[in-house]
VMD Tcl script that draws the C-alpha trace (Angstrom):
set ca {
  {17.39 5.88 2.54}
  {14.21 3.91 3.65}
  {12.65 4.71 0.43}
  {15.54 3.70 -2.02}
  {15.44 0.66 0.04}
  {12.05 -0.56 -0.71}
  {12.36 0.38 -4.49}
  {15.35 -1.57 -4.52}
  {13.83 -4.81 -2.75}
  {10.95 -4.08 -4.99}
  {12.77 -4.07 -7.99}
  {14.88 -6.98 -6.66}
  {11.93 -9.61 -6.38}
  {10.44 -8.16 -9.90}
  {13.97 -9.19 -11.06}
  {14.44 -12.38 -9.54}
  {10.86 -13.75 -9.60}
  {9.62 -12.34 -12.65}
  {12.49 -12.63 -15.58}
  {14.07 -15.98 -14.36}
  {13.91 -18.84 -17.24}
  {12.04 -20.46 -14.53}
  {10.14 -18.30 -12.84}
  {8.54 -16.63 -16.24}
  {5.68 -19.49 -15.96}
  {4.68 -18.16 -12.61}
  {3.96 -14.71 -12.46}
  {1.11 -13.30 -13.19}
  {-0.32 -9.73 -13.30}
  {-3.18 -8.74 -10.98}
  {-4.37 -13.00 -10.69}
  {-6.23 -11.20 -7.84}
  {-9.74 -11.07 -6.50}
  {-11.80 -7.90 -5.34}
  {-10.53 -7.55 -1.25}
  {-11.07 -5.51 1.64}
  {-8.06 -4.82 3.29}
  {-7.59 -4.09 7.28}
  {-4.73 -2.91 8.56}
  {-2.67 -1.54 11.50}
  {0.81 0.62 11.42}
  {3.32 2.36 12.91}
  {2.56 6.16 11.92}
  {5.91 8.20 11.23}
  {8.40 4.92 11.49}
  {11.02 7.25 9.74}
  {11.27 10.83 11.13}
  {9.98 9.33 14.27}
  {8.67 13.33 15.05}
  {4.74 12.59 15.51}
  {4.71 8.39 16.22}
  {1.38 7.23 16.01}
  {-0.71 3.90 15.67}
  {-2.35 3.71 12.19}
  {-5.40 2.13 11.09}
  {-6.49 1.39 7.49}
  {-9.73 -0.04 5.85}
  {-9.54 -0.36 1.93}
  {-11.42 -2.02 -0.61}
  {-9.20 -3.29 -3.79}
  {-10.80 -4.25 -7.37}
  {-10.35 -7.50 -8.83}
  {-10.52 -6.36 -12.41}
  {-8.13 -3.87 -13.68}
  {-8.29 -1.84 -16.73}
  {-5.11 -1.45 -18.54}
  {-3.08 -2.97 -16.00}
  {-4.24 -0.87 -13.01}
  {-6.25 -1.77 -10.74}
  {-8.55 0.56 -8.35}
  {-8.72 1.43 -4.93}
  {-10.36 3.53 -2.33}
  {-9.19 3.74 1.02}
  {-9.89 5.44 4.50}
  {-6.53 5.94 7.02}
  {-6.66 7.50 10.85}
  {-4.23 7.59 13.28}
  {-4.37 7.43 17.12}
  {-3.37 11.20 17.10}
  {-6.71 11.73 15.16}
  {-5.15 12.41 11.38}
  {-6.96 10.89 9.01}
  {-6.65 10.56 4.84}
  {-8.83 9.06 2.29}
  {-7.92 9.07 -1.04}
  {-9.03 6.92 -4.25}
  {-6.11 5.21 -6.59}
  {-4.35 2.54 -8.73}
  {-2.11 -0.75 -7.65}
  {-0.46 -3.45 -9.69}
  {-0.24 -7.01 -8.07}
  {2.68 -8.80 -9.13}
  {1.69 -13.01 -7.99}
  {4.51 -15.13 -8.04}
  {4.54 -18.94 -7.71}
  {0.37 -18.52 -6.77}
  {1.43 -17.73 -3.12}
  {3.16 -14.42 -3.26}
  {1.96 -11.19 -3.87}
  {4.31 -7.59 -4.68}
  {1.70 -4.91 -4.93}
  {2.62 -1.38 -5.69}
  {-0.01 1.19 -5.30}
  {-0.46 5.07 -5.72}
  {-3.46 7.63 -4.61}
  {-4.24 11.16 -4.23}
  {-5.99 12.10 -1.09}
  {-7.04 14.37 1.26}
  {-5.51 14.76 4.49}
  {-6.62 16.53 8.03}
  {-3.89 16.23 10.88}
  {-6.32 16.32 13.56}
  {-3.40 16.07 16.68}
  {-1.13 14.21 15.05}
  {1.59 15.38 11.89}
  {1.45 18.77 9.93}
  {2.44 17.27 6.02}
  {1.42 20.98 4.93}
  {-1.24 20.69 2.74}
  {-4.85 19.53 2.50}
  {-3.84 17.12 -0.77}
  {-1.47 14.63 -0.48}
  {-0.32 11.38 -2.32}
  {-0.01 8.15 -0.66}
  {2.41 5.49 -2.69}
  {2.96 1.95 -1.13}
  {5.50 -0.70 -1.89}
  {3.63 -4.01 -0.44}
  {4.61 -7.97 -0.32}
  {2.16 -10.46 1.07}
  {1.53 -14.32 1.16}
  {-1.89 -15.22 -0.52}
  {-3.62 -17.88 1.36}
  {-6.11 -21.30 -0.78}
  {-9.16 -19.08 -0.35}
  {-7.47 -16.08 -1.77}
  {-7.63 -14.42 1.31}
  {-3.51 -12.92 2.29}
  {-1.25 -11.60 5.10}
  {0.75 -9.09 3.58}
  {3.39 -5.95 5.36}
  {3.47 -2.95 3.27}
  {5.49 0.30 3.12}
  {4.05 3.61 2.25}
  {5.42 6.79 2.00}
  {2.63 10.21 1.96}
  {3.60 13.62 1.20}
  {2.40 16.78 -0.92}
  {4.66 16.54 -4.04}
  {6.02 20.00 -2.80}
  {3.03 21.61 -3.97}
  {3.82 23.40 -0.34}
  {6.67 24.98 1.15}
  {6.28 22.97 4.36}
  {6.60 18.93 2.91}
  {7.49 16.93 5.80}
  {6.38 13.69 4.70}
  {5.37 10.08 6.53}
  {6.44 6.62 6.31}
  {3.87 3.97 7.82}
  {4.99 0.62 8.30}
  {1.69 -1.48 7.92}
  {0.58 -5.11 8.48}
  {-2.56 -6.11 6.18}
  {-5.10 -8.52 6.11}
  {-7.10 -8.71 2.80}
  {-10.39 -11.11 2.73}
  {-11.72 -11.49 -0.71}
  {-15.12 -10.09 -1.13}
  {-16.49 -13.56 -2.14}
  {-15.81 -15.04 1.65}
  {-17.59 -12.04 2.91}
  {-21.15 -12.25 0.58}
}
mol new
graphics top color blue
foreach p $ca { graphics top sphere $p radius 0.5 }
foreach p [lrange $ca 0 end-1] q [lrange $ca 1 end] { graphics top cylinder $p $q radius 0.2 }
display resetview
């Protein structure tokens, strides 16, 4: 339910924002800088089985290559799980302020105390709408859903609810 939610709202925005008459001017695809992103969750918001806190360091490209951009990114919880995996995002800016990001990695997962997912490799995707600040820098509350594709009997499955902070690597060096 949670999930068909945030692809609809998604899909919504893409619809509103990026084929109005008006609106056509103002969008952009991936108008963004290279960022690293900090961020802290609620592990599990869905199942609610293994709650957690969740912490998240990233680093996003600012050049894509045939409309993806890359990304690496580290992820523990308080529960000691952690997953790192390496993937692609699209950022959708709309009217220079707003960002829709959608993102997707593989990555490798250890559950440490916290949730069982089943399997050593799992796949991270993220639904994610922010507010991009002058310097480029943006507050943004993202949606991610990480499971094993069913390459594993046992595919439980996580949705993190997470608030981000993204500086653009420029402010930092």
């Amino acid at each position: 339910m949670i999930k068909r939610l945030a692809l609809w709202a998604a899909l919504s925005c893409l619809v509103v924002f990026g084929f109005s008459e008006r609106a056509t001017a103002q969008v952009t695809l991936n108008d963004t800088p290279a960022v690293i992103s900090a961020g802290v969750g609620w592990f599990d918001l869905v199942q609610t089985d293994d709650q957690a806190a969740d912490f998240r360091l990233e680093y996003r490209h600012g050049d894509d290559f045939l409309f993806l951009k890359p990304w690496v990114g580290l992820e523990v919880t308080s529960e000691g799980s952690v997953w790192g995996g390496i993937g692609v995002l699209v950022d959708v800016v709309f009217y220079d302020d707003f960002i829709l990001t959608g993102s997707f990695a593989p990555g490798f997962y250890e559950e440490g105390d916290g949730k069982d997912l089943g399997s050593a490799l799992e796949f991270r995707s993220q639904i994610e709408l922010g507010y991009q600040f002058e310097n480029k820098s943006r507050l943004s509350l993202g949606f991610s859903h990480t499971s094993n594709a069913s390459i594993d009997d046992d595919n439980p499955g996580v949705e993190v609810l997470t608030l981000y902070y993204h500086l653009p690597i420029d402010e930092i060096f």
